[in-house]
Each structure stands twice: as C-alpha cells, then as structure tokens.
C-alpha positions in Angstrom: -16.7 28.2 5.5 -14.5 29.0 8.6 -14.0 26.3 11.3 -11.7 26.9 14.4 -11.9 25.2 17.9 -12.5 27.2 21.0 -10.2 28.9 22.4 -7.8 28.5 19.5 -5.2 31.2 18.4 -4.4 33.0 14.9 -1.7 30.9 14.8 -2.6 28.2 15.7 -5.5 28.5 12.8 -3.1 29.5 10.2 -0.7 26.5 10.5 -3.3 24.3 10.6 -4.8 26.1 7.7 -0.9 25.3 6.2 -1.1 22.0 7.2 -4.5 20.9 5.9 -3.3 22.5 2.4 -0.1 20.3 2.5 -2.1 17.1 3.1 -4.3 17.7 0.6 -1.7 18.4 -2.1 -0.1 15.0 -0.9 -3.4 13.0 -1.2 -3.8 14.6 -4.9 0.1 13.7 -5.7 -0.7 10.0 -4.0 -4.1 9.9 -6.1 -1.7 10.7 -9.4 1.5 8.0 -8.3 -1.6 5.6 -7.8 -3.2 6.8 -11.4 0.1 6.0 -13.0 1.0 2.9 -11.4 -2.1 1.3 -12.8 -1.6 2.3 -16.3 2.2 1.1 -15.7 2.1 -2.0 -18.9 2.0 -6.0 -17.4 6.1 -7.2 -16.5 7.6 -10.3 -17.7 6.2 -13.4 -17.5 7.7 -15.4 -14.0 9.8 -18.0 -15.6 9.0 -20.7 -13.3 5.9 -21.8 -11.2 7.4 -21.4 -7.7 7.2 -23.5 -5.0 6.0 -22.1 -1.5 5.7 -24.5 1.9 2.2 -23.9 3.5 1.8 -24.1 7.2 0.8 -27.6 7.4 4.5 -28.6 5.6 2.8 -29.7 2.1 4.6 -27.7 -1.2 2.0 -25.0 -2.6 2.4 -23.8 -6.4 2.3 -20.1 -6.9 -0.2 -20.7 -9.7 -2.5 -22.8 -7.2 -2.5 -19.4 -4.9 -4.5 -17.4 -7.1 -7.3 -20.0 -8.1 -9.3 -19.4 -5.1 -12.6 -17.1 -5.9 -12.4 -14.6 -3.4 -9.5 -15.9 -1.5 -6.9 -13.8 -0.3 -2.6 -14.3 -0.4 -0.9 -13.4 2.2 3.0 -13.6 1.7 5.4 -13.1 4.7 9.3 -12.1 4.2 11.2 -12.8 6.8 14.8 -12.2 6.6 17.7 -13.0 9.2 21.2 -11.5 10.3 23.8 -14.4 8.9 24.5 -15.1 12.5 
C-alpha cells in the first residue's frame, strides 16, 4: 500500500518513508526498554515510613498513600537555587 499527499515530491515521499521507518524502530526499541524494565527484580525495602505534609498542613505516611482503592499519588519535586 502506497500513500502520498497531493502534490507531494519523490523526495519529499522518501524521507518521510525514512522517517516513518525510524519511528517505528524507536517504538519497537521503547516497547523492548519497557519489556525489560518490568521484569527488572523488586529494590530494597524503604527503610523508614516517610513522612509527607498534605495540603491542608496535617503529616501523611507514605504507607497511608497507597491504601486508597483506585486512588492516585501525585508527588511534586520542587527544587530551589541556594539563594
């Protein structure tokens, strides 16, 4: 099957052809990272049950944050210049 857009040119055609073999081959090497990450064995165990303030000022335990069916963490890093 042979798609081009009017008025295209041959080149135009084959670097798109280029390019839509390049992005395929980065999807298939993204599928395989992916693929390996999740076979990738379970880390250390977190050596303490941190302590996070919500945004009404009360102290939130990491293990409460993931007792929630179906409720979703959302963790911000913010990080600032010394001065």
């Amino acid at each position: 099957m042979s798609i081009s857009f009017p008025g295209e040119t041959a080149e135009y055609r084959a670097a798109r052809q280029a390019l839509l073999s390049e992005e395929i081959a980065l999807r298939q090497h993204v599928e395989k990272v992916a693929a390996q990450r999740r076979q990738m064995p379970l880390g250390g165990m977190v050596p303490t049950d941190y302590v996070f303030t919500a945004l009404d000022g009360s102290h939130v335990p990491m293990s409460a944050m993931f007792t929630h069916p179906g409720g979703t963490l959302g963790i911000y890093s913010l990080m600032y210049r010394p001065d």
